[in-house]
N, C-alpha and C positions, 0 to 999 in steps of 0.2 A: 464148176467150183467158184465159190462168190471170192472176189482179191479182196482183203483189206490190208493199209498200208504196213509192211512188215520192219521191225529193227533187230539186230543185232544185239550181239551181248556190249557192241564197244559204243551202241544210241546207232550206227550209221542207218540207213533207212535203204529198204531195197525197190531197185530198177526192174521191175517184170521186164523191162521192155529193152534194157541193156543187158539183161541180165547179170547184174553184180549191186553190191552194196555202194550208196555215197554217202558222203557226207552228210547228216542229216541237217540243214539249212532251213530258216523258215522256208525259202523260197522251192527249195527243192522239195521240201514236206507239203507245199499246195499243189505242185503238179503229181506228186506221185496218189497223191486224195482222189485228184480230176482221173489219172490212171484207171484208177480202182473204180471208178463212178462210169469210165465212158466203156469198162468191160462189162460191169453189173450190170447196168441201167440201159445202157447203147447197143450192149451185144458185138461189139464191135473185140477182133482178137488181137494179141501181142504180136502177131504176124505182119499183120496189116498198118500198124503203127511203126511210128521212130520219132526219138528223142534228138534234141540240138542238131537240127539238121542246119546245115549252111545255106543263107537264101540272100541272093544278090550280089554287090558289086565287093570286094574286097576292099576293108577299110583300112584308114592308115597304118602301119604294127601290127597288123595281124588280119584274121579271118574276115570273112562274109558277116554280116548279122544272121542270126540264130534263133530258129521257129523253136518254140518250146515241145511242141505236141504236131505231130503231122500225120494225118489219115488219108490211107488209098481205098479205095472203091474196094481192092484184093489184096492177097498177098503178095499175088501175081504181079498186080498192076505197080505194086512198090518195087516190085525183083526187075518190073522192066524198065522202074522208071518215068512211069507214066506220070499224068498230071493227079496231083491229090483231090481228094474232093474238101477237105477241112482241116484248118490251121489253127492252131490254138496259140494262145500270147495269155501263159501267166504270170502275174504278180504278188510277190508277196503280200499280206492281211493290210500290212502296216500301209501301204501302199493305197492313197484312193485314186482308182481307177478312170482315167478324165480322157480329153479329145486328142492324144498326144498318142496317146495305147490304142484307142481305135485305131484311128491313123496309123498307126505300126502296122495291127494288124491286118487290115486292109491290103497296106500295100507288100506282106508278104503274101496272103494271100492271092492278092495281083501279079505278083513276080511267079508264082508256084502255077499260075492259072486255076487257083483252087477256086468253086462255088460257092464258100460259105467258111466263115471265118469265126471263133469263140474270142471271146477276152474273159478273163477269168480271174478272181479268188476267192474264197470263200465270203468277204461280205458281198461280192457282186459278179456276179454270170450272165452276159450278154451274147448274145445269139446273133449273127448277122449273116445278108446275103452281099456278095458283091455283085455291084451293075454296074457290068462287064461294060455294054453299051452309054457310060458316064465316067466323066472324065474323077481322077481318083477324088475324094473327097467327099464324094457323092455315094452314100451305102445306105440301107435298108436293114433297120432292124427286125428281127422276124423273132417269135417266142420259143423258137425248139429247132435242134437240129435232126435232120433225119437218123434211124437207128440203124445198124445195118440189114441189108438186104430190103430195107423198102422199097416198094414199088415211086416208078412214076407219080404214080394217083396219090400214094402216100405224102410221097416230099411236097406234092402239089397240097396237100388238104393239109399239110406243118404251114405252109407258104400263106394259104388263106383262109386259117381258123387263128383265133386269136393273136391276132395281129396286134405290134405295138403303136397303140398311138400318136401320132404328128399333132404338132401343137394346132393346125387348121381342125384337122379331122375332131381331133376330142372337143374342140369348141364347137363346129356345129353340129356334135353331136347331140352334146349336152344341150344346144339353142333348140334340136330338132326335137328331143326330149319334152323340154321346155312349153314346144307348142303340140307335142300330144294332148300332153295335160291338160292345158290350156284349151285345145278345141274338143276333146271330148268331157272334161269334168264342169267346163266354164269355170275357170279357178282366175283370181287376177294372178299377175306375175309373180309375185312374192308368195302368194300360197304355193300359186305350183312349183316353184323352186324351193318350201321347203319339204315337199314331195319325192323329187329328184334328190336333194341330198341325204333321204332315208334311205333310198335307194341304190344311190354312191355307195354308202355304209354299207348296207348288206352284201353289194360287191366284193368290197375291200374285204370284210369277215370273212365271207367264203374265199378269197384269193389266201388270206393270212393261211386257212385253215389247210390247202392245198399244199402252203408253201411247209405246215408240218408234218405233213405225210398224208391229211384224208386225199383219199383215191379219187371220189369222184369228185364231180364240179355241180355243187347244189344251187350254183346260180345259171341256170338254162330254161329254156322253154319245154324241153322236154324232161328236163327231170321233174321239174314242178307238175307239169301233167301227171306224168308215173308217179309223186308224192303223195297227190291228190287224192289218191288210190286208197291210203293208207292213213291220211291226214287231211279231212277238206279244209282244216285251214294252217295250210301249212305257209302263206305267206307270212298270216300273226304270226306262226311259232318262229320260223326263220329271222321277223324282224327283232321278235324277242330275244331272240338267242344273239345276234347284232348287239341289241342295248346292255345286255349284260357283259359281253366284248367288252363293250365301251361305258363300263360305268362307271368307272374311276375318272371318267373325263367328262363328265356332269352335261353330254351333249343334250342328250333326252330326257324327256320327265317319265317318269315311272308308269305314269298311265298314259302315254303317247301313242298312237295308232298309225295306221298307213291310212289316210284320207283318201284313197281311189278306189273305184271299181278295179273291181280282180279282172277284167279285161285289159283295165289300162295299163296297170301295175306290169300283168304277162307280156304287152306290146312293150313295155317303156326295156324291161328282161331283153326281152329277143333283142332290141336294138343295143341292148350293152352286152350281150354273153357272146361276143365274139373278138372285142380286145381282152385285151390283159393290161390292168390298170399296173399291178405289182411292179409291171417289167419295165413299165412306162419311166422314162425318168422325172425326177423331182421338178427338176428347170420345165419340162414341156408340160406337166399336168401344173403347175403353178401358174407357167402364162396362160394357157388356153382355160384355166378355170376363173382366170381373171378377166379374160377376154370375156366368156359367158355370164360372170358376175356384172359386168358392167353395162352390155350389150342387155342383162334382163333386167337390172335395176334404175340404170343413168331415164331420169326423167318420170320414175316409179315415186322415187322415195326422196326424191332429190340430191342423193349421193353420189359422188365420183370415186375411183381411185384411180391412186397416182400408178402412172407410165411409169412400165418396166425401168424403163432408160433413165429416167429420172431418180425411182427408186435405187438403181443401182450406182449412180452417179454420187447423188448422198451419202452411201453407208460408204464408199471409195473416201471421200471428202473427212470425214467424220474419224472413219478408221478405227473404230471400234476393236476393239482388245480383249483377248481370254481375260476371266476373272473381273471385268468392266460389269456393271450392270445396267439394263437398256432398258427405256421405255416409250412406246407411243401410248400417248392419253386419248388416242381419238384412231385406233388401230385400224378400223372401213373391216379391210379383207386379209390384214396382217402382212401386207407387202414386206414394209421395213422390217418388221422382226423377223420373217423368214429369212432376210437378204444376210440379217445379222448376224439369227443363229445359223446360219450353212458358212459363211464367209468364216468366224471363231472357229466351227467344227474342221474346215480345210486347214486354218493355220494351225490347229491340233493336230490334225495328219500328219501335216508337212515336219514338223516340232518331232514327234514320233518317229519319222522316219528319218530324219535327220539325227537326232541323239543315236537311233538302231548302227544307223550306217556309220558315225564318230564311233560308236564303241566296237565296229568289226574291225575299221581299219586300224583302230586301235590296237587289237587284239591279232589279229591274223595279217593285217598290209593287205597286199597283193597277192599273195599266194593262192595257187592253182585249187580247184575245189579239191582232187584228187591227191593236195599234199594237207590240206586241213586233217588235226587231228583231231579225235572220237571228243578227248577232252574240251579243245576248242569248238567242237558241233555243238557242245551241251551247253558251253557258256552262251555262247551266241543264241540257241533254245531259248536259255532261263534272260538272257536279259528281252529275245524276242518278245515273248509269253509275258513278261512283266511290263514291258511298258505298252502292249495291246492291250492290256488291262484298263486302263485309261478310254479306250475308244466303247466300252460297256455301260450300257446306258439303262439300266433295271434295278429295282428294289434292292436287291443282293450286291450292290456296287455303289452303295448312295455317295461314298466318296471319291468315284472316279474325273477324272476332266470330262469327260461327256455328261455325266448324271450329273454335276453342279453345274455348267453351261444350260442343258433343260429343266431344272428344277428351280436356280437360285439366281440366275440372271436374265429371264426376259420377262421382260412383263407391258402389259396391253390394257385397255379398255374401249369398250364403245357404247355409247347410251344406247343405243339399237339391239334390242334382243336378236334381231337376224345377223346382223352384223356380228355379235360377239358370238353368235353362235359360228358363224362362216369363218371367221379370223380361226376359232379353235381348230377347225375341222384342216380349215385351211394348214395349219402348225402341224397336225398328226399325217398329214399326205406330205407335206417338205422333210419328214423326221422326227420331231418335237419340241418343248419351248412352251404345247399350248397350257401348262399345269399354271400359268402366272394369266391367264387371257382370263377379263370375266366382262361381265354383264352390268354394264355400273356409269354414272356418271362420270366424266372423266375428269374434271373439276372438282370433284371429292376422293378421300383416300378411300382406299382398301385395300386390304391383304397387306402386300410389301409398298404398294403405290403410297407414299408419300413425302412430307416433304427433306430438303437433302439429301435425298437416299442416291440419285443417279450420276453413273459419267456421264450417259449419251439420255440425250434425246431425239428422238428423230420422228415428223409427225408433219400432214396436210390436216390442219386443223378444220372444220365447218367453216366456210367463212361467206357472208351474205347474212346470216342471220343474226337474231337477237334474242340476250338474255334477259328477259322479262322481267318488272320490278313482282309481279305473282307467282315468277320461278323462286318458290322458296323451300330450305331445307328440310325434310320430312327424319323422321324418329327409324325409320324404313331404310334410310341409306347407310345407317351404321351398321354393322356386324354384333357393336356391344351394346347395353341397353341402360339409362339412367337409374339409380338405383329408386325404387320406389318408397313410399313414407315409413319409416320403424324397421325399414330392409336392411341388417348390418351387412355391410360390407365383406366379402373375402378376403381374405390375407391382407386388408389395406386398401382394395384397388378399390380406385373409384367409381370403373362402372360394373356392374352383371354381364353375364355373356349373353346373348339374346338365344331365346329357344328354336334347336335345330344346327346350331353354328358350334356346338360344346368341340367337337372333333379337329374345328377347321382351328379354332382360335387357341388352343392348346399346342397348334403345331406353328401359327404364331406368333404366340408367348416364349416359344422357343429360340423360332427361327430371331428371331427381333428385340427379345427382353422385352416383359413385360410393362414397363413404365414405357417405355420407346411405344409398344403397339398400345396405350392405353393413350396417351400424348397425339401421336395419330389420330386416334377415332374423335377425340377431344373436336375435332375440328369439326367435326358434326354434333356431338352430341351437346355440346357447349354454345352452338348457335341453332337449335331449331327452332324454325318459322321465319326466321329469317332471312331475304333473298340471297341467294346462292353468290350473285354479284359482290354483294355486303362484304364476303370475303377475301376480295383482292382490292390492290392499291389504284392496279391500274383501271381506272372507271372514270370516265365524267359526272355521272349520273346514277341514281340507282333505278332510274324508271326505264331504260333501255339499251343494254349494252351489245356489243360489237360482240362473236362468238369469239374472233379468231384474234381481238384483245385481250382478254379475259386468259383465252387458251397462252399467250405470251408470255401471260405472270403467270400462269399458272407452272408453267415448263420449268420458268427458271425459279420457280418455290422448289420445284421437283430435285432439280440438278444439286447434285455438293458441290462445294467451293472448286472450283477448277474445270467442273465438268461441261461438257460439247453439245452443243444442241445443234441440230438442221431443221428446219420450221418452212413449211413451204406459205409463203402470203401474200393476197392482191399489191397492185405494187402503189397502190392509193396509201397503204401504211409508210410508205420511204417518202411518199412525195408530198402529200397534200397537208394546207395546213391544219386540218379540222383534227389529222391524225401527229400532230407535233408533240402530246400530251404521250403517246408512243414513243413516240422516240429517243425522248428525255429520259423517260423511264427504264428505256432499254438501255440506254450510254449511262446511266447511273448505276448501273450494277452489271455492267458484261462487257470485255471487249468485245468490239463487230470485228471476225477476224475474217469475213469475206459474204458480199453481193454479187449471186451469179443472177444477170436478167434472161428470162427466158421469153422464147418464141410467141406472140400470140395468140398464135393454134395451136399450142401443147397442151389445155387441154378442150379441144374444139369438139376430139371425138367423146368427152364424158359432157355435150352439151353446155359447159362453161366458157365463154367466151372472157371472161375475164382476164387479164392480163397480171402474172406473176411474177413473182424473184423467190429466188432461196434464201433466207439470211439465216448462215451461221455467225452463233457465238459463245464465249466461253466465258463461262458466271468466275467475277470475281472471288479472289480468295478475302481471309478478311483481313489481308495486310494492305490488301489493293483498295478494299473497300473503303478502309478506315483513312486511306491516302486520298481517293478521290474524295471522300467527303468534306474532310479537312480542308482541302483545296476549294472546293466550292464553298464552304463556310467563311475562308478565310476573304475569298471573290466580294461574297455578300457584305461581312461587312466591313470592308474596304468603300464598298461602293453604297454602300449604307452612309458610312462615315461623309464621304463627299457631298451626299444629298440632307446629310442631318439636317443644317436647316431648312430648308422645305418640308421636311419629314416632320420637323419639331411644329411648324408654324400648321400645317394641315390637321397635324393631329390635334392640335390648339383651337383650331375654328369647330374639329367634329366632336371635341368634348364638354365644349364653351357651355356654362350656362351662366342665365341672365342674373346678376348678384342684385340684389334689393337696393344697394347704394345709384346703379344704375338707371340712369332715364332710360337710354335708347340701348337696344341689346349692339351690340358689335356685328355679329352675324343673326343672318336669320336664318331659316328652315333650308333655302334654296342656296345659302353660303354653306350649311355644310352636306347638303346634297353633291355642290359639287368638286367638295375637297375632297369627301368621298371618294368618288368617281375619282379625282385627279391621283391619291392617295395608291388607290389601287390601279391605276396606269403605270405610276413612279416603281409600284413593287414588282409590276409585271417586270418592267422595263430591267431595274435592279437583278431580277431573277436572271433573265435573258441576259443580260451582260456578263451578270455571274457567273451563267454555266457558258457561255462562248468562253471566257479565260480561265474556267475552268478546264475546256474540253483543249484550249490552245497549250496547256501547264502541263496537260496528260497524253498527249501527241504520241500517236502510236499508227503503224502502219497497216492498210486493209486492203484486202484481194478484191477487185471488183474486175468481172466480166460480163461480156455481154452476148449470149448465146443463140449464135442463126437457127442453127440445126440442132438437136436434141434426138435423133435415132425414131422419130415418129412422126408419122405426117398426120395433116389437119382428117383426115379420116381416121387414125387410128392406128394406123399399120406401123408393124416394128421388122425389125428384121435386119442382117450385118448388113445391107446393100444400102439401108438406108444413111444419109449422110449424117455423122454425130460430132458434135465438137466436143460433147464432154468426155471421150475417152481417148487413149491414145490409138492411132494405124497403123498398122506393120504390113510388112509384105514377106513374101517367103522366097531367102534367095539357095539355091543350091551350088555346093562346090563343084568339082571336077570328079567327086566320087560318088555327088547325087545324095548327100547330107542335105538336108533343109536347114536351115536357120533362118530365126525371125528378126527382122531388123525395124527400128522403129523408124515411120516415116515419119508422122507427127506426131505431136504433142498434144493432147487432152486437154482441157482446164483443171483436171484433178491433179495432171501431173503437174503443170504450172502453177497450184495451190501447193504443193508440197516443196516445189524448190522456192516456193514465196517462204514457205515458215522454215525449209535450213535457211535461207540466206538473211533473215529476219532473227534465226535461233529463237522461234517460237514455242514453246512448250507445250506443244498440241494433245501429245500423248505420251507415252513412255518412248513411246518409235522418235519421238524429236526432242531430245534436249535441250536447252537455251531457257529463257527468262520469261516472264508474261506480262511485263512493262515496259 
């Protein structure tokens, strides 16, 4: 007989397995689901299970800690006592599931001598083995637990059929992939990776489709044979069936194909149909497809991205906040925006499950589950049920904190069709986010990308190249289109919508107000033909510009008044004089609220030898702006005043001309050549003095560190062993009852950026109140 979870007339929800009603709790409502599911599905009986058993040492006031779910081999082997074969640890929904629950279960199942340990709630079910022969901390995720009465052979073929990926293994898998393709099709790198991520995709479909109930698994080497059967081309239909998956996320074009031999395609299969990407987690398929992104592109295409360590050091630094909206203009592989939507998405969790657990202690205290009444199970239900609603991220929930987090605060660009294609793909394998990632110049607007719109900025700009006086703005980079001769207008607005976009730009004109998203496009459609450069302040020149200049003003056009940017840049920008015309630029509209220098060889392993720094800062509001201008206005002419005469007498030789009364002129050609000349040294000099008592009048304080270690050595390699200054170290000390606690040994530069802005009372974020002057 199939269990499904049973309640009462009074809501309590019943125990098969204690046999009696409890409380119906969220928490108790996910293990008696998993109840139902490990009888169904596992075959496994009420016999051979038990509930809250006591496991380990006796804590302070009271019992042992307490397995949720424990299975014996029999029923026998539970009646004698014997060792369990499997431990389950679950957690309420509300609950995100992190290294803290492993670790729990682990080492109950360590304590119990159990072989294989679950962690569980309905958003996430993790399967693991213990190895027994490794000290605790050390586990193996595996994709399935055995069912009952498997054989030997059986748990062995769970053990090593679809295995969960290690961030080494999915990377040189994906390299080894990489160079099938490569030595059978002759493809350069970049074709054949985008080969492989067609690939990826059809995976991920058939995993999705698995995880909704189809039976089989249509991505193997032998079912495509057996397909074959019935379909010779059942790669096209499969990949098709994929695109339309994914067609709200504009990956692929409508008429895209699989560029391989159907041999290559079935080798590239067999080498991936035996992990499981689904179960893989986010963190380990992010690094090792960064690790692959960079190892097939670094020296391809000329692009780098930025180290984990690095990436994650920034969004720490930055601090990024629900309802904040985030942008990189130069996104590579979407590092930073993943960092930022997962980092908001946890403090959501955390948010949720903290209001859940204020409103039970509220409502019920301390009280035993078995004194909670029927009434208080239902509140606790309804307020459960309501604020998981929030963690809903689909069409049917557009107002949830998860669906406005992915739809209405990240956003990206990369002038690189692969690249913005990789950042998206990259956004839908962390979660999502990708609905704001597009294809586009990052120096011009689109969609929500423009200017004032952002808190954050966070971005490793291009930097070594230049923006061409023949990079100029095309009719093609807008979305809307200039109105053409005798073409009235719509409702007023000044440009047409360009054909093909009526869908996107309706949604907008929505999201944005229309004059706002017509003002935006302005900024193209109002300069075409004109270089791209043309449009920012900071430039020497229009015949040759710096990228990773250009990208400076550009950021802080991007940011609102107050808002944080991190900008990773050579550190020729901080020092040299040739880049002085920077720097001014940047202290005339942002505090610097901190320079971290980093290592040499951070980034050695993406082929760049150039040596960097971080520089955050925060764009003046305009009570700031309109103070420092003042200031430097008032500087100027001050200092004006003092040199008037010279100023009066220079300007008097350069506009001298000869009067007809005159014999011999006063000056000649080469007298006012070189008032000239002297003219504009005085105003250089004027400026320069200007802004020194300008910047001495607006004295504010700035974090600067200087970084040995960075968690990645001149080869590439990451990993906790390696040494890092930018985060904090703990060690793990245990009591006399074998509680761990973590105790901080050192200090990070993140942490010492943040007791720099309480002790400063800098206004970083909502998290720090105080002043921004």
């Amino acid at each position: 007989m199939k269990l499904e979870p049973q309640y009462n007339k009074d809501g309590k929800i019943y125990s098969y397995i204690r046999k009696k009603y409890l409380v119906a709790t969220p928490e108790e409502k996910v293990r008696q689901a998993l109840v139902c599911i490990l009888c169904n599905e596992y075959d496994y009986n009420l016999e051979q299970m038990d509930e809250e058993i006591e496991i380990g040492v006796k804590q302070r006031g009271g019992g042992g800690a307490r397995a949720d779910i424990v299975i014996w081999e029999s029923n026998q082997a539970k009646n004698d006592k014997k060792t369990p074969i499997i431990v389950v640890e679950c957690k309420a929904d509300s609950i995100k599931i992190g290294e803290n629950d492993y670790l729990q279960g682990e080492l109950y199942a360590r304590q119990t001598n159990a072989p294989f340990f679950v962690t569980h709630n309905n958003y996430e079910t993790k399967f693991w083995r213990v190895k027994k022969d490794k000290i605790p901390g050390y586990r193996q995720q595996i994709s399935n637990i055995p069912k009952n009465g498997d054989s030997h052979k059986e748990i062995q073929k769970i053990l090593n059929s679809l295995v969960v990926f290690k961030e080494d293994e999915f990377a040189n898998l994906l390299h080894r992939c990489h160079n099938i393709i490569r030595n059978i099709e002759k493809l350069d790198p970049a074709a054949a990776f985008d080969e492989i991520a067609k690939i990826l995709f059809m995976k991920v479909y058939v995993e999705r489709s698995l995880l909704k109930g189809q039976r089989d698994n249509k991505f193997t080497k032998e079912y495509f044979e057996k397909a074959k059967e019935f379909n010779p081309n059942y790669l096209e239909w499969l990949f098709d069936s994929t695109k339309k998956d994914f067609a709200r996320d504009q990956i692929f074009l409508k008429d895209e194909k699989i560029n391989l031999k159907e041999h290559t395609a079935i080798k590239i299969i067999e080498e991936l149909q035996v992990y499981n990407l689904s179960l893989t987690s986010t963190d380990i398929k992010g690094i090792a497809f960064e690790k692959f992104l960079g190892r097939t592109f670094r020296g391809e295409i000329g692009q780098f991205f930025t180290p984990r360590s690095i990436v994650e050091f920034m969004v720490e630094m930055i601090d990024p906040l629900e309802n904040e909206i985030s942008c990189d203009p130069a996104s590579g592989s979407g590092g930073f925006l993943i960092r930022v939507f997962s980092k908001v998405r946890e403090d959501i969790q955390r948010d949720i499950i903290r209001q859940y657990e204020e409103y039970k202690q509220k409502l019920v205290g301390n009280k035993a589950s078995d004194k909670i009444t029927a009434d208080e199970a239902n509140k606790l239900n309804k307020k459960y049920e309501e604020l998981n609603k929030e963690l809903q991220n689909d069409t049917k929930s557009i107002n949830t904190r998860l669906f406005k987090l992915s739809n209405y605060c990240i956003f990206g660009t990369d002038a690189n069709d692969r690249m913005a294609r990789t950042s998206k793909m990259n956004m839908i394998m962390h979660g999502d986010g990708h609905g704001g990632i597009h294809h586009h110049n990052g120096l011009l607007n689109i969609n929500g990308i423009f200017e004032n719109r952002f808190d954050v900025i966070l971005t490793n700009p291009p930097f070594g190249s230049q923006v061409e006086k023949d990079d100029v703005i095309q009719a093609s980079d807008a979305q809307l289109r200039l109105l053409e001769n005798g073409e009235k207008p719509e409702k007023g607005r000044r440009f047409a919508i360009r054909e093909g976009f009526e869908e996107y730009i309706k949604e907008y004109y929505s999201l944005y107000g229309e004059s706002i998203y017509e003002n935006a496009q302005s900024q193209i459609l109002d300069n075409i033909g004109k270089p791209i450069a043309s449009l920012f302040k900071l430039k020497p020149n229009l015949q040759s510009d710096k990228t990773e200049h250009l990208f400076i003003n550009r950021c802080l056009d991007l940011l609102k008044a107050g808002g944080r940017m991190g900008i990773v840049l050579p550190e020729g920008v901080f020092n040299t004089p040739n880049a002085e015309y920077v720097r001014k630029f940047v202290e005339g509209r942002a505090f610097i609220r901190a320079v971290i220098s980093l290592p040499n060889d951070t980034f050695n392993s993406a082929k760049a030898s150039v040596k960097c720094s971080i520089l955050f800062l925060q764009k003046f509001d305009t009570q700031t702006q309109q103070k420092w201008d003042t200031l430097l206005q008032t500087h100027k002419e001050k200092f004006e005043k003092q040199h008037s005469k010279e100023i009066d007498k220079l300007q008097e030789i350069i506009s001298y001309r000869k009067s007809k009364e005159e014999k011999i002129a006063k000056f000649n050609s080469e007298d006012k050549k070189k008032a000239r000349k002297n003219l504009e040294e005085l105003q250089k000099k004027i400026h320069k003095d200007s802004w020194q008592e300008a910047k001495n009048d607006f004295d504010y304080p700035i974090f600067m560190a200087e970084a040995e270690f960075v968690g990645i050595t001149s080869t590439g390699e990451t990993g906790e062993n390696i040494p890092n200054e930018l985060k904090d170290k703990y060690e793990i000390s245990k009591d006399e009852n074998g509680k761990e606690t973590r105790i901080l040994k050192e200090k990070g530069i993140a942490t010492y950026f943040k007791e720099f802005l309480q002790e400063y009372k800098i206004a970083w974020n909502a998290n720090y109140g105080g002043k921004n002057e």
